[in-house]
DRENDO-1510 file (C-alpha; in Angstrom, 1 decimal, always signed):
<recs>
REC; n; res; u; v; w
REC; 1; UNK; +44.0; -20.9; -1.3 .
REC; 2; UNK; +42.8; -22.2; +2.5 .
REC; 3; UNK; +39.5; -22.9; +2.3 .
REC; 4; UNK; +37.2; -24.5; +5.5 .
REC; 5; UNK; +35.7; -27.6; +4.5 .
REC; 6; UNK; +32.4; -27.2; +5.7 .
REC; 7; UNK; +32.1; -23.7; +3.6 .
REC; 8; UNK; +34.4; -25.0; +0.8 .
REC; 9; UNK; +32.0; -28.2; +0.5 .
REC; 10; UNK; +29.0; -26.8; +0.8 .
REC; 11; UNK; +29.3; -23.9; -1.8 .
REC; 12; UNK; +30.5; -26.8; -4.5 .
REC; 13; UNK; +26.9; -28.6; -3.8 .
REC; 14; UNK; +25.5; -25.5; -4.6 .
REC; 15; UNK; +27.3; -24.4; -7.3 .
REC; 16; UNK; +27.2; -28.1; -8.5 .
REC; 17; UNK; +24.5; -29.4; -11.5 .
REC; 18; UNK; +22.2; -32.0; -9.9 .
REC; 19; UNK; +21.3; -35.0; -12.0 .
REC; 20; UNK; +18.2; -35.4; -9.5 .
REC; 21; UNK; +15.4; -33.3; -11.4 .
REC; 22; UNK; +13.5; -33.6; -8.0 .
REC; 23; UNK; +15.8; -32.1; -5.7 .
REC; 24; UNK; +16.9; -29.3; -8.5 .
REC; 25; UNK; +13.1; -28.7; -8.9 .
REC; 26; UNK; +12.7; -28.0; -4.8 .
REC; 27; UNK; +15.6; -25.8; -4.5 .
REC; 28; UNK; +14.5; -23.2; -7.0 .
REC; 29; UNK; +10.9; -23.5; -5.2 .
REC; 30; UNK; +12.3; -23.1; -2.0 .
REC; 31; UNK; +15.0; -19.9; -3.4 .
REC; 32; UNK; +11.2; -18.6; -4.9 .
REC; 33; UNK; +9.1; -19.3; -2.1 .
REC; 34; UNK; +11.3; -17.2; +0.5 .
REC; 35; UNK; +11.6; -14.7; -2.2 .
REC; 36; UNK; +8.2; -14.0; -2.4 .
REC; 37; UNK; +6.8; -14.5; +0.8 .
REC; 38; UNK; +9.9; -11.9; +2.2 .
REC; 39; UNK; +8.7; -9.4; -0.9 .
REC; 40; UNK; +4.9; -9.9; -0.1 .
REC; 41; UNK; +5.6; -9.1; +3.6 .
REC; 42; UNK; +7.4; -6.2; +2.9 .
REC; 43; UNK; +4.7; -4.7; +0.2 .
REC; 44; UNK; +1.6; -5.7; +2.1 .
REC; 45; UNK; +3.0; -4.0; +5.5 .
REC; 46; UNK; +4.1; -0.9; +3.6 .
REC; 47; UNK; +0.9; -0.4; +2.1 .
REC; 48; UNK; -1.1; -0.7; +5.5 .
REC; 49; UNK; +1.9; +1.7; +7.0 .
REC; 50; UNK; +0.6; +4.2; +3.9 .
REC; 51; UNK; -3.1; +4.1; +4.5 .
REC; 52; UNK; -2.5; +4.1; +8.6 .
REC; 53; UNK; -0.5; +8.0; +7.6 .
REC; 54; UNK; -3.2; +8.6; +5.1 .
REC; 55; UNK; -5.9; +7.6; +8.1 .
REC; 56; UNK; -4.0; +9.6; +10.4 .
REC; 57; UNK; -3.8; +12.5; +8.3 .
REC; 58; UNK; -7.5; +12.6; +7.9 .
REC; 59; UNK; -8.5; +12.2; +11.5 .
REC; 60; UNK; -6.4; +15.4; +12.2 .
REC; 61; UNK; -7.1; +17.6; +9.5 .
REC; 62; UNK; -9.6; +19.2; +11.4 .
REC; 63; UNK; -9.1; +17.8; +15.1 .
REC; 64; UNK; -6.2; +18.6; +17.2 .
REC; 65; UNK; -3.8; +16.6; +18.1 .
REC; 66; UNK; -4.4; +17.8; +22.1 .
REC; 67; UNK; -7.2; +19.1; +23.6 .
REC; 68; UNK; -7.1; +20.4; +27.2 .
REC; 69; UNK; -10.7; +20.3; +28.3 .
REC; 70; UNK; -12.4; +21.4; +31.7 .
REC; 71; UNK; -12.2; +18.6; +34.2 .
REC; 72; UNK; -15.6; +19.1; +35.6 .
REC; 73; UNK; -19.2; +20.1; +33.9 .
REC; 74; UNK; -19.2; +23.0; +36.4 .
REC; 75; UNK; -15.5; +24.0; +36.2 .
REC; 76; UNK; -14.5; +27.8; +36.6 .
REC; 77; UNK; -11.4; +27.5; +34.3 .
REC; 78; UNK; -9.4; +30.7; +32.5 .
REC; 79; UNK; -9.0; +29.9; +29.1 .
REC; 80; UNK; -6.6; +32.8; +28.3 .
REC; 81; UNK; -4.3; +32.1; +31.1 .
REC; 82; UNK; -4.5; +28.1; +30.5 .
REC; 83; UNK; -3.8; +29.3; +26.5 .
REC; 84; UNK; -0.7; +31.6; +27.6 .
REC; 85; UNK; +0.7; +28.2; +30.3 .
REC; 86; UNK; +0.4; +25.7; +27.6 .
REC; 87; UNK; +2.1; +27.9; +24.9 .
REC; 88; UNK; +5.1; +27.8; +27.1 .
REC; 89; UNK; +5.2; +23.9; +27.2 .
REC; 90; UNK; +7.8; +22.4; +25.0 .
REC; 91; UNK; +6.7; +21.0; +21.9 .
REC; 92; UNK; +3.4; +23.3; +21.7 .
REC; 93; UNK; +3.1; +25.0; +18.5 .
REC; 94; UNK; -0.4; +26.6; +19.2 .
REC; 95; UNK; -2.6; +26.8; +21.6 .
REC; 96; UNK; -6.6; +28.2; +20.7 .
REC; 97; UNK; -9.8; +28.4; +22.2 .
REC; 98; UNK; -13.1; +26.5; +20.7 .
REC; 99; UNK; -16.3; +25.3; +21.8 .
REC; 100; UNK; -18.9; +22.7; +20.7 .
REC; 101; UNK; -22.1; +21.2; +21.1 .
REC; 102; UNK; -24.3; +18.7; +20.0 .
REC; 103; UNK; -27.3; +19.4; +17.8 .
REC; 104; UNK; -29.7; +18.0; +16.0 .
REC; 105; UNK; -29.5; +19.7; +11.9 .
REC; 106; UNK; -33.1; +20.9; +10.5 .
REC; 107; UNK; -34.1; +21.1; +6.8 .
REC; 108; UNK; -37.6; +20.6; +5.6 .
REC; 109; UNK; -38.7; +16.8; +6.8 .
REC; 110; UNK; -34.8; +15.6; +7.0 .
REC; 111; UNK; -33.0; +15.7; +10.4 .
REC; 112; UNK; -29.5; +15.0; +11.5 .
REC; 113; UNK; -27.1; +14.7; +14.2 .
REC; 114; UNK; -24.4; +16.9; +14.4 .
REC; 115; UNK; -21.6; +18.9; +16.0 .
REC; 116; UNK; -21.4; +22.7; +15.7 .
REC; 117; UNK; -17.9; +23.7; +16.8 .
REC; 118; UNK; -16.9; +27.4; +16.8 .
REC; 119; UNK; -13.4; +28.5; +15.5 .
REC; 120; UNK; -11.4; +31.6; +15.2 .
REC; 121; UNK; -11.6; +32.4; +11.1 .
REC; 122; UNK; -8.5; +34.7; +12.0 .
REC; 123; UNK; -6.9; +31.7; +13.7 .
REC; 124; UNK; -3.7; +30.9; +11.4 .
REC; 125; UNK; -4.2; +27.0; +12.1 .
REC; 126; UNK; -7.9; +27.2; +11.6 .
REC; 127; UNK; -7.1; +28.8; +8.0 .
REC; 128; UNK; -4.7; +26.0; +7.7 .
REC; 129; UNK; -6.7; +23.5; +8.4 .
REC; 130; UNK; -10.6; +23.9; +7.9 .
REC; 131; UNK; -9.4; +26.9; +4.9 .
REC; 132; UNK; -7.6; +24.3; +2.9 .
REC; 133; UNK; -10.6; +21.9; +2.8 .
REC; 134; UNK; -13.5; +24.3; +1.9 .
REC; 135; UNK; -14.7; +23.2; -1.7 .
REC; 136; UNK; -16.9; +26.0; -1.9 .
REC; 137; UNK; -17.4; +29.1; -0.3 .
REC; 138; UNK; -14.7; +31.2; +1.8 .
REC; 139; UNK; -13.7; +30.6; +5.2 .
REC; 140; UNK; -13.9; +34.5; +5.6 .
REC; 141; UNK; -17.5; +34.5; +5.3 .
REC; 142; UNK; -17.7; +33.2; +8.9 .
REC; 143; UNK; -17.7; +37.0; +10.3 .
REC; 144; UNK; -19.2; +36.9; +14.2 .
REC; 145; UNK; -23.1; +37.8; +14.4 .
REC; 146; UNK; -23.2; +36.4; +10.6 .
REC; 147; UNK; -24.9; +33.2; +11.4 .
REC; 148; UNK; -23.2; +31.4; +9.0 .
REC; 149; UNK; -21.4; +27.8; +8.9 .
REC; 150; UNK; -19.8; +25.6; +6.9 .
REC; 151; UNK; -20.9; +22.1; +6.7 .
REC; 152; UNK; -19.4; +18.9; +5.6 .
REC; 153; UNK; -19.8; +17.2; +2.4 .
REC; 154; UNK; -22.1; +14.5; +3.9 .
REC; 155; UNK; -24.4; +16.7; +5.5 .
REC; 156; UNK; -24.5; +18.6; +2.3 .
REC; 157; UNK; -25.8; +16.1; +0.0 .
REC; 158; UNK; -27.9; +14.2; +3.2 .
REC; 159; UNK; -29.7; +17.5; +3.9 .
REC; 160; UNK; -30.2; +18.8; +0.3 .
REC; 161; UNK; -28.1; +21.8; +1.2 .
REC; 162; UNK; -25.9; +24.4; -0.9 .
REC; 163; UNK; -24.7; +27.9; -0.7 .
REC; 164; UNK; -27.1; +30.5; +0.9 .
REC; 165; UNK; -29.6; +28.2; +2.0 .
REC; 166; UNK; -30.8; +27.9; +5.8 .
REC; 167; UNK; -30.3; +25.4; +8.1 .
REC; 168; UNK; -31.8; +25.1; +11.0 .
REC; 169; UNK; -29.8; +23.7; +14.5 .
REC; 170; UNK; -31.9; +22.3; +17.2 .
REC; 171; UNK; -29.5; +22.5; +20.2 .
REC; 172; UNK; -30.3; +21.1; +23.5 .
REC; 173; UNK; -30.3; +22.7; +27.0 .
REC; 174; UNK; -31.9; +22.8; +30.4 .
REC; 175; UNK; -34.8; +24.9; +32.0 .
REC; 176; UNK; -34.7; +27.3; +35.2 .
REC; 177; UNK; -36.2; +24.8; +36.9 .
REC; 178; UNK; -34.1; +21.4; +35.2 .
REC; 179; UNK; -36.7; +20.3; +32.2 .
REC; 180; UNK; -35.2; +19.6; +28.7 .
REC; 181; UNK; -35.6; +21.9; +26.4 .
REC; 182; UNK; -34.4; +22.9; +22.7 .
REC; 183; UNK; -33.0; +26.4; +21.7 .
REC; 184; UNK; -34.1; +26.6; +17.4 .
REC; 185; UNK; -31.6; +28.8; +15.6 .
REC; 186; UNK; -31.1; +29.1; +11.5 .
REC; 187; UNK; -28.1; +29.6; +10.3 .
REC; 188; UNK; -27.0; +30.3; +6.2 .
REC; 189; UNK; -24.4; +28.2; +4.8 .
REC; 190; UNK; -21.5; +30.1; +3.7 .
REC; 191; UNK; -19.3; +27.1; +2.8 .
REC; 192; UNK; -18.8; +22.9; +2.2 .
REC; 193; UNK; -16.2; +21.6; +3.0 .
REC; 194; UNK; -14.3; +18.0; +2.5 .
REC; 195; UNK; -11.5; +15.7; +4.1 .
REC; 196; UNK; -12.4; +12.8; +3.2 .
REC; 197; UNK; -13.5; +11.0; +6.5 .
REC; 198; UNK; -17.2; +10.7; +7.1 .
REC; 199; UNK; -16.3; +11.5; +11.0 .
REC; 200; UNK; -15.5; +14.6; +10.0 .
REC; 201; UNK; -17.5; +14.9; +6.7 .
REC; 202; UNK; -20.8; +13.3; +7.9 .
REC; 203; UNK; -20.7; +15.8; +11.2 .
REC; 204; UNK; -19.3; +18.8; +11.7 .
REC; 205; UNK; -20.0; +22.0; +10.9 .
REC; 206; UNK; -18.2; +25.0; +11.7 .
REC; 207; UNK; -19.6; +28.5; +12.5 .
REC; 208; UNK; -18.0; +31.5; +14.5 .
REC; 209; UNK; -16.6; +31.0; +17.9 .
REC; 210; UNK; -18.2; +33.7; +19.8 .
REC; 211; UNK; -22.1; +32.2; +17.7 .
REC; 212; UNK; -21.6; +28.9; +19.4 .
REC; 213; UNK; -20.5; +30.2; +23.0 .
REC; 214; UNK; -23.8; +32.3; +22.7 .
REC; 215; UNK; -25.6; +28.9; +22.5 .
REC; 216; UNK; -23.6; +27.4; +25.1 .
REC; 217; UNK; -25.9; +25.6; +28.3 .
REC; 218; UNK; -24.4; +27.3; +31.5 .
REC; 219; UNK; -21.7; +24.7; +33.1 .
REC; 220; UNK; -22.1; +22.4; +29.7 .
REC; 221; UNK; -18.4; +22.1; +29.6 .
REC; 222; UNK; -18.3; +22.6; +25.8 .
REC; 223; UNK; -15.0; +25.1; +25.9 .
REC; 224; UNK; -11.7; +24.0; +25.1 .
REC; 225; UNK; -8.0; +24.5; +23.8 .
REC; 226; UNK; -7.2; +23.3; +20.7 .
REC; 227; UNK; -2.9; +22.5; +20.9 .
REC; 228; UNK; -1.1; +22.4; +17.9 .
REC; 229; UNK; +2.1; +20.3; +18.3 .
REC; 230; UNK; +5.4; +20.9; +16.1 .
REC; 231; UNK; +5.6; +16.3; +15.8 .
REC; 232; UNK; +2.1; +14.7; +15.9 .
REC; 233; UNK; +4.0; +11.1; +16.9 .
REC; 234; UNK; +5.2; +13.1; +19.8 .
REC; 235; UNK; +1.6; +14.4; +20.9 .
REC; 236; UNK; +1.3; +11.6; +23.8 .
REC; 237; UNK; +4.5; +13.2; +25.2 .
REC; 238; UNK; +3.3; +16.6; +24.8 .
REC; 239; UNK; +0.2; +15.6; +26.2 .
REC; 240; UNK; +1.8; +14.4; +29.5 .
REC; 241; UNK; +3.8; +18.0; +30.2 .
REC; 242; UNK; +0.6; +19.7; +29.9 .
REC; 243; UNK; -1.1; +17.6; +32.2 .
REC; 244; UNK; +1.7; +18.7; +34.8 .
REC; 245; UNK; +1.4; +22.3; +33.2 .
REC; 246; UNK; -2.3; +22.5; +34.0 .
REC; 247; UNK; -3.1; +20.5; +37.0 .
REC; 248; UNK; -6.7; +20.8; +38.8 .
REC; 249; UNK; -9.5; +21.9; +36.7 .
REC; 250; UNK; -8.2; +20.6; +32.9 .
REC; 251; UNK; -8.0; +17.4; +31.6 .
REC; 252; UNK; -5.8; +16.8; +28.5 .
REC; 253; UNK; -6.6; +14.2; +25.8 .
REC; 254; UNK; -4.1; +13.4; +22.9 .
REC; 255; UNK; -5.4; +12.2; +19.5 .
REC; 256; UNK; -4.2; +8.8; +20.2 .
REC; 257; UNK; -6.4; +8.4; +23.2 .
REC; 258; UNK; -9.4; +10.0; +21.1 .
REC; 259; UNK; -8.8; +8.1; +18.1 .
REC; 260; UNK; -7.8; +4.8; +19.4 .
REC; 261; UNK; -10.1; +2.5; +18.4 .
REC; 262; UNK; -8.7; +3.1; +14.7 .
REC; 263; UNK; -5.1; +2.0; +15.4 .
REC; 264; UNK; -6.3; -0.7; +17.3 .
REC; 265; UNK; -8.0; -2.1; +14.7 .
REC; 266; UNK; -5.4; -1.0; +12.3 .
REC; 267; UNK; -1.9; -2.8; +14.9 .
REC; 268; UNK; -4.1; -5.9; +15.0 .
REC; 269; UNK; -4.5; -6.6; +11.3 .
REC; 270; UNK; -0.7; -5.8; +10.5 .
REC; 271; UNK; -0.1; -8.5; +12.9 .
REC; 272; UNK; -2.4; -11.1; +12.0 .
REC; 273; UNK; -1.8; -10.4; +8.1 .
REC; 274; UNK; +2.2; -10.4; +9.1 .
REC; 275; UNK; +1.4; -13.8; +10.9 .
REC; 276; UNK; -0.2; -14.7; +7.9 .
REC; 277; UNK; +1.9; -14.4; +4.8 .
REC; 278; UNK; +5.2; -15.3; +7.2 .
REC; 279; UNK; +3.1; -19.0; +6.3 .
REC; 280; UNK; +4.6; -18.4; +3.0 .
REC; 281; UNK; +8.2; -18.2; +4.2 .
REC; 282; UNK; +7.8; -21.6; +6.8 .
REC; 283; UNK; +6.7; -22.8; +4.0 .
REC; 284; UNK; +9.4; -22.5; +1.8 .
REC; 285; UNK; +11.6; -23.6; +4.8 .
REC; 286; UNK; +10.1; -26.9; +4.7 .
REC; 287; UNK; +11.1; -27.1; +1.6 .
REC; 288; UNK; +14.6; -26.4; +2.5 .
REC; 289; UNK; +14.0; -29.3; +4.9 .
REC; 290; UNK; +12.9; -31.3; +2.0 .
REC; 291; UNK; +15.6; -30.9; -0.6 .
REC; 292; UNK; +18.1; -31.2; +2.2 .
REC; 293; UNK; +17.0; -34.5; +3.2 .
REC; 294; UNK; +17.3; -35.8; -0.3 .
REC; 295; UNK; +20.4; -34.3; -0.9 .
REC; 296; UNK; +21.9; -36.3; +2.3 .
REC; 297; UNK; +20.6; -39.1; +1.0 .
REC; 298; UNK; +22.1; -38.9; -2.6 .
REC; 299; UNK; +25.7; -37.9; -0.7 .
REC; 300; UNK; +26.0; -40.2; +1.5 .
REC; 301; UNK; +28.9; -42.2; -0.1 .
REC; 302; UNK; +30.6; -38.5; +0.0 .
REC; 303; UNK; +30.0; -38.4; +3.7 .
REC; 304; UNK; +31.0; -41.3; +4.6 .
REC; 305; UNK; +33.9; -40.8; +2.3 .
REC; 306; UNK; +34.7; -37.7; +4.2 .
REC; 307; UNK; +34.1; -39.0; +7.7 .
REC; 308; UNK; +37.1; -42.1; +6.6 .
REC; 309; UNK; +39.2; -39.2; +5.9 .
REC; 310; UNK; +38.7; -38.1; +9.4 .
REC; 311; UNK; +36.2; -34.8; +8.9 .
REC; 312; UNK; +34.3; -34.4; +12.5 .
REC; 313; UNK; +30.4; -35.0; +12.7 .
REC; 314; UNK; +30.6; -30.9; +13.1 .
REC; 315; UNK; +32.6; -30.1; +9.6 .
REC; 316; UNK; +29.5; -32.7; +7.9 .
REC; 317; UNK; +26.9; -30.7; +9.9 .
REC; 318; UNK; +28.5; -27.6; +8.7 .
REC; 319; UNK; +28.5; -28.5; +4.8 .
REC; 320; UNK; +24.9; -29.1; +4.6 .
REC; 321; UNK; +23.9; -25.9; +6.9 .
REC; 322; UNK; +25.7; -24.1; +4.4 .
REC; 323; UNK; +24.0; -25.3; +1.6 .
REC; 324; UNK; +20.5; -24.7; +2.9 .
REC; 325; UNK; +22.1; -21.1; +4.4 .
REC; 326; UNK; +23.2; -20.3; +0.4 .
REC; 327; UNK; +19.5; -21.0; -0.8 .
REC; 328; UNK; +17.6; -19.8; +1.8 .
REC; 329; UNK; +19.2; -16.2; +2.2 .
REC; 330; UNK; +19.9; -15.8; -1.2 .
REC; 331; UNK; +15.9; -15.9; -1.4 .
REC; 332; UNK; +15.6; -13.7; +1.8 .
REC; 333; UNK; +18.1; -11.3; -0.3 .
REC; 334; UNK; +15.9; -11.0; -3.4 .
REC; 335; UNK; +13.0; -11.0; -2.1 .
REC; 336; UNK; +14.1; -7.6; +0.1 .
REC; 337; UNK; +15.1; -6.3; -3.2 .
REC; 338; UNK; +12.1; -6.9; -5.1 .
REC; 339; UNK; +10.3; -5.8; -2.0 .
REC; 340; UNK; +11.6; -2.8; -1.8 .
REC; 341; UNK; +11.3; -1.8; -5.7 .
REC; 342; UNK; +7.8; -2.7; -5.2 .
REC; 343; UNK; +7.2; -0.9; -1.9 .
REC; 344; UNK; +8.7; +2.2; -3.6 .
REC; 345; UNK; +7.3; +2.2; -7.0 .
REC; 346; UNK; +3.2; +2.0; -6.0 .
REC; 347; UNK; +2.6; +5.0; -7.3 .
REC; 348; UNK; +3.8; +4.1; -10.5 .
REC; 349; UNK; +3.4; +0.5; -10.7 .
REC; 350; UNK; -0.7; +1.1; -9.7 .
REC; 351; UNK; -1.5; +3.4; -12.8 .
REC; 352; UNK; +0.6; +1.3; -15.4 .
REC; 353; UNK; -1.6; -1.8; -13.8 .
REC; 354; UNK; -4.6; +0.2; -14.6 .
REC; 355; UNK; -3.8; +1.2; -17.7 .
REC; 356; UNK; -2.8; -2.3; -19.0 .
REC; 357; UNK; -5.9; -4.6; -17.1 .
REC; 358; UNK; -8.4; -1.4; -17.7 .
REC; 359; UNK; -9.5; -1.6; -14.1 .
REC; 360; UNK; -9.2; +0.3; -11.5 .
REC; 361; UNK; -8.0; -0.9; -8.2 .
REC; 362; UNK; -9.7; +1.3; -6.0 .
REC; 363; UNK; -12.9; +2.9; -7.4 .
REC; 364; UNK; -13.2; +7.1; -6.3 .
REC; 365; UNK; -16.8; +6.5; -6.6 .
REC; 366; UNK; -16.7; +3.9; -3.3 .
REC; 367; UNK; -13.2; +4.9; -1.6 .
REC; 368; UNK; -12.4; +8.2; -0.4 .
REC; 369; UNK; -8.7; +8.4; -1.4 .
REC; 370; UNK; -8.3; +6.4; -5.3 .
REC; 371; UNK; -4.5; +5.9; -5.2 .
REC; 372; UNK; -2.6; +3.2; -3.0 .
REC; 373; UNK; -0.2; +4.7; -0.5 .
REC; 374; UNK; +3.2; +3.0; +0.5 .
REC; 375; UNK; +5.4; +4.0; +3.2 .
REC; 376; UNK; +8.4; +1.7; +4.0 .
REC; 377; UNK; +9.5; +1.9; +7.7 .
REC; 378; UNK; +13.0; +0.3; +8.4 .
REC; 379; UNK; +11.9; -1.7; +11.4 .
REC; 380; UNK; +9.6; -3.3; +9.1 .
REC; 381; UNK; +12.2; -4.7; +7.1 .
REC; 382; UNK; +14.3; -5.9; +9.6 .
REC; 383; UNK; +12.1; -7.4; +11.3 .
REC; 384; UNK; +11.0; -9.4; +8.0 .
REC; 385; UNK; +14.7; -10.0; +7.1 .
REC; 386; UNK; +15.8; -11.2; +10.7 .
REC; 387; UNK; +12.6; -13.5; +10.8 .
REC; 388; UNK; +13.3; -14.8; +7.6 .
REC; 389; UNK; +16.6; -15.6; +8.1 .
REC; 390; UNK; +15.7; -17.2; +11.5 .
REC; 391; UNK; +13.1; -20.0; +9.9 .
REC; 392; UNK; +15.4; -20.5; +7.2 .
REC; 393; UNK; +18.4; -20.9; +9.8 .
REC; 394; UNK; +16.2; -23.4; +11.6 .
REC; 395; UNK; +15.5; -25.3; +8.5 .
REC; 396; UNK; +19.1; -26.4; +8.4 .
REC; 397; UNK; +19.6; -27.7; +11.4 .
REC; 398; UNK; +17.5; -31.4; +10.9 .
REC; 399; UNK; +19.2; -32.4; +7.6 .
REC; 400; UNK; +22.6; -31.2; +8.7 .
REC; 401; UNK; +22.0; -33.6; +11.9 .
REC; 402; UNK; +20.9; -36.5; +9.5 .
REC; 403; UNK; +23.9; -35.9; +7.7 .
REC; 404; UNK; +26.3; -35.5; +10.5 .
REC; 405; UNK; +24.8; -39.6; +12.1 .
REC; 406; UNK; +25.6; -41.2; +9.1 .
REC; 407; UNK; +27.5; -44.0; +9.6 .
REC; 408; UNK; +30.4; -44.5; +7.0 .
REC; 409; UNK; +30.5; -48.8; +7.4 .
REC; 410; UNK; +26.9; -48.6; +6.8 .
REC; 411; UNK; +26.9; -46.2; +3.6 .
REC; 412; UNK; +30.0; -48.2; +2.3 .
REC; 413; UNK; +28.7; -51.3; +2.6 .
REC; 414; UNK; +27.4; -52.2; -0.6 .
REC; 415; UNK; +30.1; -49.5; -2.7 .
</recs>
């Protein structure tokens, strides 16, 4: 059967038992090296794609993915007839009123800063949302005139606070004639709730919609619509049709512009921590280099053999770039594999960890969320894989040059 040289060659110094202990020793840490550093990438990236969802998640449990706001303090706006226009927008699943202020929470000597924000308890997203994180109480309870609220874990156990007892809001506003002043109101907690974000847990509470307009500073600007979309991704998109839905007196926010801070933060140490364990794989290349080198050397009566024969400087290139091709993505192969079994197994592989080291990786008594999420994204990998095959690529080309300039008088000389 017709085989190339070049591939023909190079697949029997691969296949073939090296007497060198040194250069057999470097290939297998070079096939390990890629493997690992490709399986590490792929892991350590899924696991930061798994919290960035779980982070996400959290941030809009109980905040809307787009707001439409007044554009000015002083804006007249109509909040039924901007609700009815942006439920006809594409992509809007929901469109309800709110408002919220800041005050300042009241209980005995203990103060704290927080935000009352009045819902709908009829509203279905509101019984979606706020309903599915009450821990105790009933959303129900939140009947207008009641002055009741539900407050967050945080403020909960800061304040000293359970179910029945009062709390006091101090809520700023303005004079007649333009002095500061503070409106005192007590309200009875009907619920706690928890989501696991101290945003969200550490600040809110939640009381009846038509309560907190009462308390409202004339112009304060503290109305809004809360827009449910049917793809959160999509929001930004969303967002921008509204904005030409609503022009003039609205402004429209997405939770990516609210929230951006987070995934700032969050991009920048994928990239750095990609940057970083990609080291692994150059390194491994090097290694490539390495055993290449020394495998040139130990064959160069073979090339120059070959070259008397009449093979071109290109077919000699070509064996050892096929070589170093073999090793290196063979590694890149396995370590996708392994990645991949790892990426998808967390959930499993975590608690068997546990079990056997009786430890546990992340305690519930310091981290909100006590399991490790993974989510693998296919860009992800391919990216990995075609960078990984790149360094390893590049880490032919030096020996296979060596190899290619060897002259055969010189390496026959003393045969």
């Amino acid at each position: 059967m017709f085989h190339p040289l070049p591939l023909y060659v190079g697949l029997r110094y691969v296949r073939a038992r090296s007497h060198k202990f040194f250069v057999s020793f470097i290939t297998w840490a070079s096939l390990v090296g890629v493997c690992v550093g490709v399986a590490a990438l792929i892991v350590i990236l899924s696991v930061m794609n798994g919290f960035e969802s779980e982070l996400r998640d959290r941030l809009l449990s109980l905040s809307a993915p787009v707001r439409v706001i007044a554009a000015g303090e002083s804006a007249a706006v109509d909040w039924p007839d901007a609700a009815r226009r942006a439920r006809a927008v594409a992509g809007v699943t929901a469109a309800t009123p709110y408002a919220q202020l800041q005050a300042l929470g009241v209980r005995g000597a203990e103060m704290l800063p927080v935000v009352l924000r009045g819902v709908d308890p009829g509203d279905a997203a509101t019984v979606h949302e706020l309903g599915a994180a009450i821990t105790h109480g009933h959303l129900a309870d939140l009947t207008p005139g009641s002055a009741r609220v539900i407050v967050g874990e945080l403020i909960a156990e800061r304040l000293g606070l359970a179910l029945g007892d009062q709390l006091t809001l101090l809520v700023p506003s303005l004079s007649e004639d333009g002095a500061p002043q503070g409106k005192l109101r007590s309200f009875t907690v009907a619920g706690v709730f928890e989501v696991g974000l101290q945003d969200h847990d550490g600040t809110l509470v939640f009381a009846p919609l038509s309560d907190v307009r009462a308390l409202l500073p004339p112009g304060s600007g503290g109305q809004g619509l809360r827009v449910g979309v049917s793809d959160v991704l999509a929001a930004p998109a969303v967002a921008a049709r509204l904005r030409a839905a609503l022009p003039g007196a609205y402004e429209v926010r997405d939770w990516t512009q609210d929230n951006a801070n987070y995934f700032r933060a969050i991009r920048i140490e994928k990239t750095m921590m990609s940057l970083i364990l990609l080291l692994i794989v150059a390194v491994a290349a090097f290694n490539i280099v390495a055993m290449l080198v020394m495998v040139v050397t130990d064959k160069r009566t073979d090339i120059a053999i070959l070259r008397t024969f009449g093979a071109a400087p290109r077919s000699v290139m070509g064996i050892f770039i096929t070589q170093g091709l073999v090793i290196g993505w063979l590694g890149v192969a396995l370590g996708v594999a392994l990645g991949l079994a790892l990426a998808l197994n967390v959930e499993t592989i975590e608690p068997f960890l546990e079990r056997t080291f009786h430890f546990q990786i992340l305690d519930s008594d310091v981290y909100y969320s006590s399991a490790i999420p993974s989510e693998v994204h296919l860009a992800n990998v391919v990216a990995i894989t075609a960078a990984a095959l790149l360094l390893t690529t590049l880490a032919t080309i030096y020996p296979a040059m060596r190899a290619a300039r060897t002259a055969p008088a010189e390496a026959l000389r003393y045969e």
